[in-house]
VEXDREN-2710 file (C-alpha; in Angstrom, 1 decimal):
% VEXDREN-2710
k/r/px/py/pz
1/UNK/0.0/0.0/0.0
2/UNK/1.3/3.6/-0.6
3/UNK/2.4/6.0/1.8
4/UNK/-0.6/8.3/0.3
5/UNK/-3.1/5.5/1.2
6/UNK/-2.2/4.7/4.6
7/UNK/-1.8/8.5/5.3
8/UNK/-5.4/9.6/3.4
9/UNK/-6.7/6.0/5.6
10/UNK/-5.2/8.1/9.2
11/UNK/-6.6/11.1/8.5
12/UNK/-10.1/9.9/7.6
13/UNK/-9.8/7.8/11.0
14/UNK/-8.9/11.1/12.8
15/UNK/-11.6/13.0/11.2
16/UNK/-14.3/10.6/11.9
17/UNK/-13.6/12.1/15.5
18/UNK/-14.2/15.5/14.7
19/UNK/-17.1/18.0/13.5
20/UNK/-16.8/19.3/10.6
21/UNK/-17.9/22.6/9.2
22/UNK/-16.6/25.8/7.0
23/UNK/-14.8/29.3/7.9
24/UNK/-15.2/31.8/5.3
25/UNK/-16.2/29.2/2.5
26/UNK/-12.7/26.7/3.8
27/UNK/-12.9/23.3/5.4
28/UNK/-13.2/23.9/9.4
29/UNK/-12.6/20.8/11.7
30/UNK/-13.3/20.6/15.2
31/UNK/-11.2/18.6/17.6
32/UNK/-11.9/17.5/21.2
33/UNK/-8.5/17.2/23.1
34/UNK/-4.8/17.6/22.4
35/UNK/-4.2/14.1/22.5
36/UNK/-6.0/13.2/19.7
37/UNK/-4.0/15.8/18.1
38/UNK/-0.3/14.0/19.4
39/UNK/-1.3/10.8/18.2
40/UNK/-2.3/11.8/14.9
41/UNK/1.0/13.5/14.3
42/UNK/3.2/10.5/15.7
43/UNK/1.5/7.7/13.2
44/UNK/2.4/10.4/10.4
45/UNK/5.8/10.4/11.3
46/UNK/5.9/7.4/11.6
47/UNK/5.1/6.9/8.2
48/UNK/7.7/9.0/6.3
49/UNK/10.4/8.7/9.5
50/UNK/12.3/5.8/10.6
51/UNK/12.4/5.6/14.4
52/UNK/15.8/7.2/15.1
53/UNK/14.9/10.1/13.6
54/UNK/11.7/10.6/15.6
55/UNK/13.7/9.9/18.2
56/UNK/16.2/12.3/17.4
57/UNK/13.5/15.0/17.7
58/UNK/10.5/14.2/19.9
59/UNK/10.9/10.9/21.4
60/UNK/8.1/8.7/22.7
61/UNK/5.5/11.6/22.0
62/UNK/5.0/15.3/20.0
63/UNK/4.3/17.4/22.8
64/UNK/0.3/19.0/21.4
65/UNK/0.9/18.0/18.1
66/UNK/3.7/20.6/17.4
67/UNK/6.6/19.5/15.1
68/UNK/8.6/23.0/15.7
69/UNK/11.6/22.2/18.3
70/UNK/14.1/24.9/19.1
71/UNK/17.6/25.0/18.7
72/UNK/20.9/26.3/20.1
73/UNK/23.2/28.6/18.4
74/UNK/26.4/28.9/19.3
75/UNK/26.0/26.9/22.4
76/UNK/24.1/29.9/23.9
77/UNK/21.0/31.5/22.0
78/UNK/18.0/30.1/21.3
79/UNK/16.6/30.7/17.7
80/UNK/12.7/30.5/16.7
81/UNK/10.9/27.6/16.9
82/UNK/10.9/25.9/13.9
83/UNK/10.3/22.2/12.1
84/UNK/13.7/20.1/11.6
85/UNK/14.9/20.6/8.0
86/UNK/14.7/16.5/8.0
87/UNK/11.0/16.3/9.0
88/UNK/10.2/18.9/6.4
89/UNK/12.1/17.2/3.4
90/UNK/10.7/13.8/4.2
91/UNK/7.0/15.3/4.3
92/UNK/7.3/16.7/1.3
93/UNK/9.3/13.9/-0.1
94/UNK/6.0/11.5/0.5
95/UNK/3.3/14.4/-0.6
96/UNK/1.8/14.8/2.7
97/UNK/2.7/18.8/2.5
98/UNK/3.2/21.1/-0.6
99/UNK/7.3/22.0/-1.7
100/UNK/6.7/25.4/-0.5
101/UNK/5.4/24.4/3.1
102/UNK/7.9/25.6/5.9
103/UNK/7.5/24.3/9.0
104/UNK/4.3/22.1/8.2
105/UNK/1.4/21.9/10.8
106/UNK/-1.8/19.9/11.5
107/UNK/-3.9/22.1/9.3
108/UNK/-1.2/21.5/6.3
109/UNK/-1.4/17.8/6.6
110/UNK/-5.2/17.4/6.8
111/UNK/-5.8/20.2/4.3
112/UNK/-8.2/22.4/6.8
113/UNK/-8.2/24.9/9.6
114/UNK/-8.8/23.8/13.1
115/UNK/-9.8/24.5/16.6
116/UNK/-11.0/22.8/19.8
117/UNK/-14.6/22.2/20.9
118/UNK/-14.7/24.0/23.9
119/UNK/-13.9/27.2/21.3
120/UNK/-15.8/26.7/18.6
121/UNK/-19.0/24.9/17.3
122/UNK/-21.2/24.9/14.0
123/UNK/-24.5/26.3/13.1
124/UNK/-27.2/23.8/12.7
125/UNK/-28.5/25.2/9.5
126/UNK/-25.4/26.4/7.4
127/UNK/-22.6/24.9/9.2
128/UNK/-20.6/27.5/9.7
129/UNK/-17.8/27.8/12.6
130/UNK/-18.9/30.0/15.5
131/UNK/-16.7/30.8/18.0
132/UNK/-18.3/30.1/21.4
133/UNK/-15.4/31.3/23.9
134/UNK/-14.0/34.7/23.6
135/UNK/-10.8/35.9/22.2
136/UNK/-10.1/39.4/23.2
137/UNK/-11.8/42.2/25.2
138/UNK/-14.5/43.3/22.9
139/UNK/-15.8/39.7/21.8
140/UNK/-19.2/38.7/22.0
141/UNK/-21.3/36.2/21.0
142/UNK/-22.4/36.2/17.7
143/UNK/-24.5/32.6/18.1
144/UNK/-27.4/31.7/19.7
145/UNK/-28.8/28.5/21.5
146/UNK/-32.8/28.0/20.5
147/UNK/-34.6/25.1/21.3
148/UNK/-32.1/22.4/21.4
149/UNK/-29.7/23.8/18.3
150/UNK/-27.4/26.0/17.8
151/UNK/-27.4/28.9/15.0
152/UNK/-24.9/31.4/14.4
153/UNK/-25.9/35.2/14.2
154/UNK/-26.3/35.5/10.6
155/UNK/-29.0/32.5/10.1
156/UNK/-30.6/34.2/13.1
157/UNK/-30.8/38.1/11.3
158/UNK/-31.7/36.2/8.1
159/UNK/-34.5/34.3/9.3
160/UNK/-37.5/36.2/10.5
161/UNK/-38.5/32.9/12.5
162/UNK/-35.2/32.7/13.9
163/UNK/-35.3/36.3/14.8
164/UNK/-38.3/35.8/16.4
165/UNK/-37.9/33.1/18.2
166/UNK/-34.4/34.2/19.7
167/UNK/-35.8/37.2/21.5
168/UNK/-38.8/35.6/22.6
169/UNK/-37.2/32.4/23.5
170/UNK/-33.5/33.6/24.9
171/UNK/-34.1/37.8/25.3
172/UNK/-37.4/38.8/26.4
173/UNK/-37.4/39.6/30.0
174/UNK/-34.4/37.8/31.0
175/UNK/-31.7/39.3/33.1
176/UNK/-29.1/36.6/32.4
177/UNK/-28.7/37.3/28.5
178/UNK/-28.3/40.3/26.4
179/UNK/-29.0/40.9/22.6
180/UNK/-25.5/40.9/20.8
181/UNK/-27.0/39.7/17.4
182/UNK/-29.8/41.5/16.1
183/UNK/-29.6/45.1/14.9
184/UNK/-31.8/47.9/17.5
185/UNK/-34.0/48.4/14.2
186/UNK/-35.0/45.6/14.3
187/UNK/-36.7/46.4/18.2
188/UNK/-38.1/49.6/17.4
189/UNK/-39.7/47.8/13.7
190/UNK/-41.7/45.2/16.4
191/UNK/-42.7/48.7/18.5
192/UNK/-40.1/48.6/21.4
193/UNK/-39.0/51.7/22.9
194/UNK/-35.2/52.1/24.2
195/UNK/-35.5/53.3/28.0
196/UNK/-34.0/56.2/28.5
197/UNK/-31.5/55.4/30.9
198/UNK/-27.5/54.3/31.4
199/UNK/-26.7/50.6/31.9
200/UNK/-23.0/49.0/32.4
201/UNK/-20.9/46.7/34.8
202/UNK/-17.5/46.5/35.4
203/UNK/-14.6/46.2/37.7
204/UNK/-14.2/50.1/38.2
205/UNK/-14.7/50.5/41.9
206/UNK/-16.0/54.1/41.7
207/UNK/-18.7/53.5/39.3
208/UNK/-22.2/53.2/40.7
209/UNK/-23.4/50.3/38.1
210/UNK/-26.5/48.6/37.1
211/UNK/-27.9/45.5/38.3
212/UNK/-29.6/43.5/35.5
213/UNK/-31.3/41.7/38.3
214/UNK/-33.1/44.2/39.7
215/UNK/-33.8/46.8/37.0
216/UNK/-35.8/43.8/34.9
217/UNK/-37.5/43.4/38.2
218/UNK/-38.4/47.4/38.4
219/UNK/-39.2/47.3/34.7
220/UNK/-41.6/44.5/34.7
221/UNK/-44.0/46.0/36.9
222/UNK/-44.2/49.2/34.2
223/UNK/-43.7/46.9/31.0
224/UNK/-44.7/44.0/30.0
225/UNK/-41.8/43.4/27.6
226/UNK/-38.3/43.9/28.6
227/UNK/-35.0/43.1/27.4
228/UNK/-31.2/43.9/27.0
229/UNK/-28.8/45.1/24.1
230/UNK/-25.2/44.9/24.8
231/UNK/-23.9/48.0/23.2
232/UNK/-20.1/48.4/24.1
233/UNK/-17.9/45.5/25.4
234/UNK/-14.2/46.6/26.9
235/UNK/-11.6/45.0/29.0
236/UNK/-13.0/46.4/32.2
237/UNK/-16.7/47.1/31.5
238/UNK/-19.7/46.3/29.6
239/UNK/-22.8/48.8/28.6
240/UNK/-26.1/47.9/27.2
241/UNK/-29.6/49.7/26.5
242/UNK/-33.0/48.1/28.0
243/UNK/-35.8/48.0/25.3
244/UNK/-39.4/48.1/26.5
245/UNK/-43.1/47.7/25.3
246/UNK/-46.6/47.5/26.3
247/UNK/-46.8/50.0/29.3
248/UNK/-49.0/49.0/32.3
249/UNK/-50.4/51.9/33.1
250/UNK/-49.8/55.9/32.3
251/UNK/-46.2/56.3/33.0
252/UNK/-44.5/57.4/30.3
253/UNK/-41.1/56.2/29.7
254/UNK/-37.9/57.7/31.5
END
């Protein structure tokens, strides 16, 4: 059997392990652990390597799947990471990776970009990547969970069902989620009013802030409908705007 068989035969075992979905229009795989990961990458060593020169590199096991070591210069300094010259010729040499691939990784070898499951998952309906923990001060979620299924935000502002159902179903008068999907037009088109007030919590410890808690509690005995809009998301504080409708009684709004 060919090297290009038994290697196509190992990565359609390993990817019968993962999800799989699409980034931007590109193959998208999603991986449960590390070790899945290290064992992958040892059999394809194996597989274009004799022994010693695993050996030589990574013994017994590739530390998370990573084939860049470092190396020494001069006895003294240590130079970027990088793949062994050796591991790079013989992966090209058996058409796992492109002549033009330096320093080969996972995504080179299965032909698809990656990430791990408590990151990322995939829409229900189009099967697209969402990312489901964040990644820098100003992330928020741009997915939903409805029902029992996951959709990211651009099947939910799409789908006038979807829309629907996410604010009735994960919004309306629930203190424990915010809107980060659906545009404010789309609230004031279905007759909601934006209360006229300031809303944020943080960590600054001279700030009196809101409490999401009790101001849907106040609210609720003036509105029937009330819910949240995350409107500015930074390293130390997060603002929103409450949305109401159907007033009670006569009070006019704030």
């Amino acid at each position: 059997m060919l090297k290009t068989d038994i290697l196509n035969i190992l990565i359609e075992e390993f990817l019968s392990y993962t999800q799989k979905g699409f980034s931007n229009g590109e193959d998208f795989i999603i991986i449960n652990c590390w070790g899945d990961i290290e064992d992958f990458m040892y059999e394809v060593l194996k597989l274009v390597c004799n022994e010693e020169v695993i050996q030589k590199y990574y013994g017994d096991e590739i530390e998370y799947g990573n084939l860049r070591i470092g190396r020494i210069v001069n006895g003294k300094e240590r130079s970027p990471y990088e793949v062994p010259d050796e591991i790079t010729k013989a992966l090209q040499d058996a058409g796992i990776v492109d002549g033009d691939v330096n320093n080969p990784e996972l995504s080179d070898i299965i032909g698809a970009e990656w990430g791990f499951s408590d990151e990322f998952s995939i829409c229900d309906c189009c099967r697209e990547v969402v990312r489901t923990s964040p990644d820098s001060y100003s992330w928020t979620k741009n997915y939903a969970i409805i029902g029992c299924e996951i959709f990211c935000g651009d099947c939910i502002r799409n789908n006038e069902d979807l829309s629907r159902e996410y604010l009735n179903n994960n919004l309306l008068n629930n203190s424990n989620t915010a809107n980060t999907i659906l545009d404010p037009s789309y609230f004031e088109e279905l007759g909601y009013q934006r209360y006229n007030g300031k809303f944020a919590a943080g960590l600054h410890l001279d700030r009196n802030y809101s409490d999401p808690e009790e101001d849907l509690d106040k609210l609720s005995k003036l509105y029937d409908n009330v819910l949240f809009d995350i409107t500015d998301v930074s390293q130390f504080e997060t603002k929103w705007n409450v949305w109401v409708k159907y007033r009670k009684d006569d009070v006019e709004v704030a």
